[in-house]
N, C-alpha and C positions, 0 to 999 in steps of 0.2 A: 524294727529291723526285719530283716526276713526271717518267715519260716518256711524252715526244710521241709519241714513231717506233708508238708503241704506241697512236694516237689515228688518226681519222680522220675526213673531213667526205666524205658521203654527196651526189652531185650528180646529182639527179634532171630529168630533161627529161619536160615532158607536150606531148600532143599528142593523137592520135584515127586511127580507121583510116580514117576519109572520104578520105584523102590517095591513101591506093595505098603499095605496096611500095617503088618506086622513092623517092616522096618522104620516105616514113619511113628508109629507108636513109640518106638525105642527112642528116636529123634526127641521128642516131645519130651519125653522122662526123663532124657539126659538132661534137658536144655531147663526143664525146671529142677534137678538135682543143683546145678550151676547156679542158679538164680538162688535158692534158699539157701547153698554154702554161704556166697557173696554177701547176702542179708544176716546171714548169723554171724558175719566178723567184724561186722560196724566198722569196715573200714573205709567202703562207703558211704558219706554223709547222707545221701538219699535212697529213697526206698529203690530198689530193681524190684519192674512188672514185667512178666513173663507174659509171651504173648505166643498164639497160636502159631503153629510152623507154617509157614509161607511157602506154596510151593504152585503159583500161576498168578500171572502177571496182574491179573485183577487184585486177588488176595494183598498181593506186594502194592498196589497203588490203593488199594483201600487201608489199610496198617498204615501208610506214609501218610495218609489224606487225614485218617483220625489222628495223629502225631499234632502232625500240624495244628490242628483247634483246640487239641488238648491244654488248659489253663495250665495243667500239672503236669505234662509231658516237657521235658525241659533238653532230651536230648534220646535219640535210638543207638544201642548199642546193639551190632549186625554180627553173627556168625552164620557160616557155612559149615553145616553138621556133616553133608553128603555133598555134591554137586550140585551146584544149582545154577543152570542154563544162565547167563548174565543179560540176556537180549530181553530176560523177564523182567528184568528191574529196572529197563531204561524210565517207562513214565513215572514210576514209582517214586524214584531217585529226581527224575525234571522236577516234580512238583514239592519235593519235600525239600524243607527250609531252615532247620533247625539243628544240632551239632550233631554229628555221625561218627563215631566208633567202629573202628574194624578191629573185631578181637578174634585176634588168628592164634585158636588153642584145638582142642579136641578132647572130649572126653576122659579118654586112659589116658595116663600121663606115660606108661610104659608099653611098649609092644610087647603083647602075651606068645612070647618066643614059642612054647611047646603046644599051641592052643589055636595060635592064630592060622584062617581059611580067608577063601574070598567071601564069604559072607558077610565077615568081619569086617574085611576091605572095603566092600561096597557101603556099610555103614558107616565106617568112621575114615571119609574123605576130606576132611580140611585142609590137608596139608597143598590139595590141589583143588578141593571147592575154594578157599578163599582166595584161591590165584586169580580162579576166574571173575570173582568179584570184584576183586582187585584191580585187573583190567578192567573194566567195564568206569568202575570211578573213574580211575589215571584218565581213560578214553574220553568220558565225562568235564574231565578235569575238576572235580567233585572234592573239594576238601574233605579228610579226612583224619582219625588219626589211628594210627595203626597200631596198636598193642601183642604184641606175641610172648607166646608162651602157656604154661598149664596156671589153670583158672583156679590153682590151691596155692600158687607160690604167691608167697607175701609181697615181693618184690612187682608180678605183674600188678595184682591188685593195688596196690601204692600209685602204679601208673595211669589204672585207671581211676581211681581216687582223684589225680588231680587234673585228669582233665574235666573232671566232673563237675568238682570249684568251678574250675573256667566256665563251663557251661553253667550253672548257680549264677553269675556276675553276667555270663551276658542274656540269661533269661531275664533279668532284672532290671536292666540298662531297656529293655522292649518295650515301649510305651511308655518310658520314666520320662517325670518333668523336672528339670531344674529349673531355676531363676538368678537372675543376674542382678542386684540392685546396683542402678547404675550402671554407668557402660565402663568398658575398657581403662585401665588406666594409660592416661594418655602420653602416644606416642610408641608404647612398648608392640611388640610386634609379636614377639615367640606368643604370648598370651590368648593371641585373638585367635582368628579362624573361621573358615566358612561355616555356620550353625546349620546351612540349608544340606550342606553335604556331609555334614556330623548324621544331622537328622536320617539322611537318605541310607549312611552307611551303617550307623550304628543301632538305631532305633528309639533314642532318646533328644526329647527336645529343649531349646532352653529360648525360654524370653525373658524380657526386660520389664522388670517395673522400676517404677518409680522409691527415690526411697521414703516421698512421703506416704505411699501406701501402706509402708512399713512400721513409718513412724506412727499412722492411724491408728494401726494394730497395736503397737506399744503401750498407745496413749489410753489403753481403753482395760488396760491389764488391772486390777483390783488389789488393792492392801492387800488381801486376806492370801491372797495365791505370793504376792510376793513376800510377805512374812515369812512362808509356809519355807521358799526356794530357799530362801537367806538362812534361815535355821538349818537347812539340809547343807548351805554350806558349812558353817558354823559346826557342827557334826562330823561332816568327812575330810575337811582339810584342814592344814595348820592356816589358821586366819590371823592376818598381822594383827596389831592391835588398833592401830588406828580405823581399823575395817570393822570392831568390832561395835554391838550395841550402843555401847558408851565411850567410842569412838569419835575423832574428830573427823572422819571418811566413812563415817557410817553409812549415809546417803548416797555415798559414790558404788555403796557394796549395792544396797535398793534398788539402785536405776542400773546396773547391770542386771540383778536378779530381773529388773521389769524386761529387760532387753531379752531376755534370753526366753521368758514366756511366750515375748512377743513372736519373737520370730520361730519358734517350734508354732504357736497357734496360726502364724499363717504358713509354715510351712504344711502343716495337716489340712488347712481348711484347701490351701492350691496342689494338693496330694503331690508334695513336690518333694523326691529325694535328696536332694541338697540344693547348694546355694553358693555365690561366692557374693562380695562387695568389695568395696573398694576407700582408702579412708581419702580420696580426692573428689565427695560425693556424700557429704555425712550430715546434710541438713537437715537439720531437727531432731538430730540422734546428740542426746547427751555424751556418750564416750565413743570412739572405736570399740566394738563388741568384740571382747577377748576373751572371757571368761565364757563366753556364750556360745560362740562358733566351737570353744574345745569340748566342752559338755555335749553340742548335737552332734560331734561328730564323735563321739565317745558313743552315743546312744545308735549310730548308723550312719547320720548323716551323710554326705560329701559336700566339701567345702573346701573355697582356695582361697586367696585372697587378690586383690586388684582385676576382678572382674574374669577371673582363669575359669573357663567357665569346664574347658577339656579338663582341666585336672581335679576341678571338684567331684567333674563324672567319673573320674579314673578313682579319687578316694574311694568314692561309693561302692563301684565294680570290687575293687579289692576288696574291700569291710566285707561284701557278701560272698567273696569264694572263699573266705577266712573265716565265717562262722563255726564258733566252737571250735577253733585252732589255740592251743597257748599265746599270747600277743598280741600284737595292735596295729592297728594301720594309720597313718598321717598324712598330710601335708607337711608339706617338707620344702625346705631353700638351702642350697649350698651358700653359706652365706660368707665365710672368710677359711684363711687356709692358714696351717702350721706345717712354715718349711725346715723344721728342724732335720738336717739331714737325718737323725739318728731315728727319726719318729714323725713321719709327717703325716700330717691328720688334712679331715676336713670337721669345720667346724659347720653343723646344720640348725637352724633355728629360724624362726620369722617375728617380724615384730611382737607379735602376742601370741598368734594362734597356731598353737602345736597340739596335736591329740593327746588327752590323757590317759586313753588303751597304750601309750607305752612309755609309761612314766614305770619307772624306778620309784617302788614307794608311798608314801603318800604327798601327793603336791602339798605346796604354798599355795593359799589363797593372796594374794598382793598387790599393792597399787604404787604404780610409779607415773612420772610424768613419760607423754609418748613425745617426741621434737617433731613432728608430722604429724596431720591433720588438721591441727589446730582445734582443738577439743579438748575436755576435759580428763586431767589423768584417767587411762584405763584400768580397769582390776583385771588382772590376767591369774592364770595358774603357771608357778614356778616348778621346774625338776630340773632331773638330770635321767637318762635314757643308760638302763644298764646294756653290758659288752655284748658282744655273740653274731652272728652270722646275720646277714641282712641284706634289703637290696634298695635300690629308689629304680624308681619307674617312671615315664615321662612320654606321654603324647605330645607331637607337633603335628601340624599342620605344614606339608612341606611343597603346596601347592597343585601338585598332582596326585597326592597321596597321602595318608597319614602313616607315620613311623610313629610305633610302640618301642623306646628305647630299653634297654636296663641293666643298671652297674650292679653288680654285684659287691658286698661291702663286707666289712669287719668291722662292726663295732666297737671302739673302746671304752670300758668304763673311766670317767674323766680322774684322773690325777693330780688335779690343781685346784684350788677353788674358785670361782667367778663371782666374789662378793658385789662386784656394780656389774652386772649383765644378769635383771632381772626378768629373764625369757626363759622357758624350756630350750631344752638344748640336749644334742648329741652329738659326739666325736666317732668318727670310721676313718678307715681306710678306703681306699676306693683299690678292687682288683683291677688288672696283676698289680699294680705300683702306684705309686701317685703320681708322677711324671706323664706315662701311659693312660692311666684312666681319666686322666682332667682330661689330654690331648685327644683320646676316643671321643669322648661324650661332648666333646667340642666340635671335635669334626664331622660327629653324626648330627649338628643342630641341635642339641640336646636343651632343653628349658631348664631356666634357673628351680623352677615349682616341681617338683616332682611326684609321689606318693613313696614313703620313707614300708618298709614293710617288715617285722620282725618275725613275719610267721610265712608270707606263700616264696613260694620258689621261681626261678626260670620257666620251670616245665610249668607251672602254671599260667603263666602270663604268655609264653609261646603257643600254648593251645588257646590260651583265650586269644590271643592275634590272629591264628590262623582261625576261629571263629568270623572273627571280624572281615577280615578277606584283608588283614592291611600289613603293611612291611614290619617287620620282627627284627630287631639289632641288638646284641646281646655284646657286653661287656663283662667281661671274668676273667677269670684266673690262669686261661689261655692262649687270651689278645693279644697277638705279637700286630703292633702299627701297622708294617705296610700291608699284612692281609688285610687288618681290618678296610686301612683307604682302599685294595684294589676290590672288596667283599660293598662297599662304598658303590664305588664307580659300576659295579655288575649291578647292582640294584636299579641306580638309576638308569641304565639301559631296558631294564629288564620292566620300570615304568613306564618308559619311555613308548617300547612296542606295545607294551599292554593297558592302553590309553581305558579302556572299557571293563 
């Protein structure tokens, strides 16, 4: 999975030499007083680097140019301590490529009433250096994201925190390869999508192999490595009994342990961050890999299933703005609904592979017959997904554009048992209602595959879109329908002019 320690957010002060030495010195001492607060509240996942005050247009296009090539530069965070002329940061700003922070705060958090001169004044300008920056973006039309407020409240800090994740997930997606075994399942539509313009907009690519490539891989995996897997299941999960040693499905536990070697060794050897397949494509694969997709995608992976190749990347991006968060990230299907007026649910699960980051507990190890594929029962892992605040997430492809959807949910811990529905599973709410939220997420295109999330928020996944440069539709707890449809209809206008 990713490591952070090995990331870092770049925090640039602008300013101008109109000041004098003395006053740019003071700049400089503020702007790293901020920076070691910020690092001493871990409330930042990654390290802030303090970087020299910027104050001529060179300085500014050189700070941006090294940003850029920096392995570990993963995003700039901009203040204006003083005034800083904005005509200086145009090349600066053309050439720089990577997520952008405007943190509109100021040193004192209170005006020193009996104390304060214009000396004071001329140094601590924010409140109309950042205007001018500000403009200079908008004029730009430079995404950005704007955080205000004093740089010791918990609250802003939180803000900036999560756009940070965001940028974590889409430094990560930058050069990332997936793979598809097998193509599309056929026929299905929301699934696919153009990969040349995935690649062009997001920075990650996916190709196709074969799945006897895969099988090659499997076939070549060693007793001694799969003894090793099967014992570690035997270990951490409740394992049926027919699964076990002196079982009569013993062999079926074997050849998924082999399965799941297999495909982490070629996933490492094609340095690919996830994967999806499909079970209309499973020659020379003993089971549907159930047990195997929830474990690599427990360890990072991303992974969808029928060939989803957007939403295995979407798993991924979230696994990694969620590192070191309580909770878990999935793949995820809306699969059946409970119209109980008094209580209506949605019911989520997929035929085997659901993530075990959010299991309630410890899984079932288990094997049942699948009626699809035609293959040998799968051994999957069994739960149940505990209550509490959540969301699902959903890329489409919606032909001029990609929409990042996402419902906001309430989980319920389940109240019934499901003795014959031997799948992971979890029951929510969808906000504001059920009624409302099917009919949103319907009428935004929304994909049955989502990424299910127990830990990131809205504001996470809104900054990671507005990273991405792509449409942002948000379903929650204050969706009244016909805004949503006329909030709809202004979008696609607003792709419409904006073809480029």
């Amino acid at each position: 999975m990713i490591n952070l320690e090995q990331l870092e957010l770049w925090f640039v002060t602008g300013s101008q030499h109109l000041y004098g030495a003395d006053t740019l010195k003071e700049v400089a001492a503020h702007a790293q007083e901020i920076v070691n607060h910020i690092n001493g509240t871990t409330k930042i996942p990654v390290k802030l680097v303090w970087k020299d005050t910027v104050k001529t247009p060179e300085e500014i296009s050189s700070v941006f140019s090294e940003a850029n090539f920096s392995g570990s530069c993963i995003g700039v965070i901009a203040w204006m301590h003083t005034f800083s002329p904005a005509k200086m940061w145009i090349n600066g700003l053309k050439i720089f490529h990577k997520p952008l922070l405007q943190f509109h705060t100021q040193f004192n958090r209170d005006i020193p009433w009996s104390t304060i001169d214009m000396d004071f004044m001329n140094t601590n300008q924010s409140a109309h250096g950042d205007r001018e920056f500000g403009f200079m973006l908008s004029r730009m039309n430079k995404h950005r994201k704007v955080v205000v407020g004093h740089w010791k409240d918990d609250s802003v800090l939180e803000r900036i925190a999560a756009w940070s994740r965001a940028a974590i997930g889409w430094h990560d997606w930058q050069g990332a390869r997936f793979v598809r075994f097998g193509d599309n399942m056929r026929y299905v539509a929301v699934t696919d999508g153009d990969k040349v313009e995935a690649e062009l907009k997001f920075g990650y690519s996916v190709n196709t192999h074969g799945i006897g490539d895969l099988v090659a891989v499997i076939n070549q995996v060693g007793v001694k490595e799969t003894d090793a897997l099967v014992q570690e299941y035997l270990d951490t999960y409740h394992v049926a009994v027919q699964l076990k040693k002196d079982g009569a499905q013993y062999q079926s536990l074997a050849d998924a342990a082999r399965m799941e070697l297999g495909l982490k060794q070629f996933l490492e050897q094609g340095n690919f961050k996830g994967f999806s397949d499909t079970f209309e494509d499973l020659h020379g694969m003993m089971q549907l890999p159930g047990i195997a997709a929830q474990r690599l995608m427990e360890q990072g992976y991303g992974f969808a299933g029928e060939g989803d190749w957007k939403t295995a990347a979407l798993v991924r991006a979230m696994k990694s703005m969620a590192v070191g968060l309580p909770g878990g990230n999935s793949f995820m299907e809306d699969y059946t609904y409970h119209f109980d007026p008094d209580g209506p649910l949605v019911l989520g699960a997929h035929m085997l592979e659901i993530c075990s980051s959010i299991a309630n507990g410890k899984p079932s190890c288990e094997i049942h017959p699948l009626g699809i594929g035609g293959k040998a029962d799968p051994v999957r892992l069994v739960f149940d997904v505990t209550g509490g605040p959540a969301l699902n997430a959903s890329i489409m492809d919606m032909g001029n554009r990609f929409r990042l959807l996402v419902n906001e949910v309430e989980a319920v811990a389940p109240t019934k048992e499901l003795p014959k529905l031997p799948v992971a599973r979890v029951l929510w709410k969808p906000y504001p209602d059920m009624n409302t939220g099917c009919a949103a997420w319907i009428l935004a295109g929304g994909a049955h595959h989502t990424c299910y999330s127990q830990n990131l928020t809205v504001e996470h996944l809104e900054d990671f879109a507005g990273m991405a440069g792509i449409e942002f539709v948000r379903i929650g707890k204050e969706t009244d329908l016909y805004q949503f449809k006329n909030e709809l209809r202004w979008s696609d206008v607003y792709y419409q002019l904006n073809k480029n």
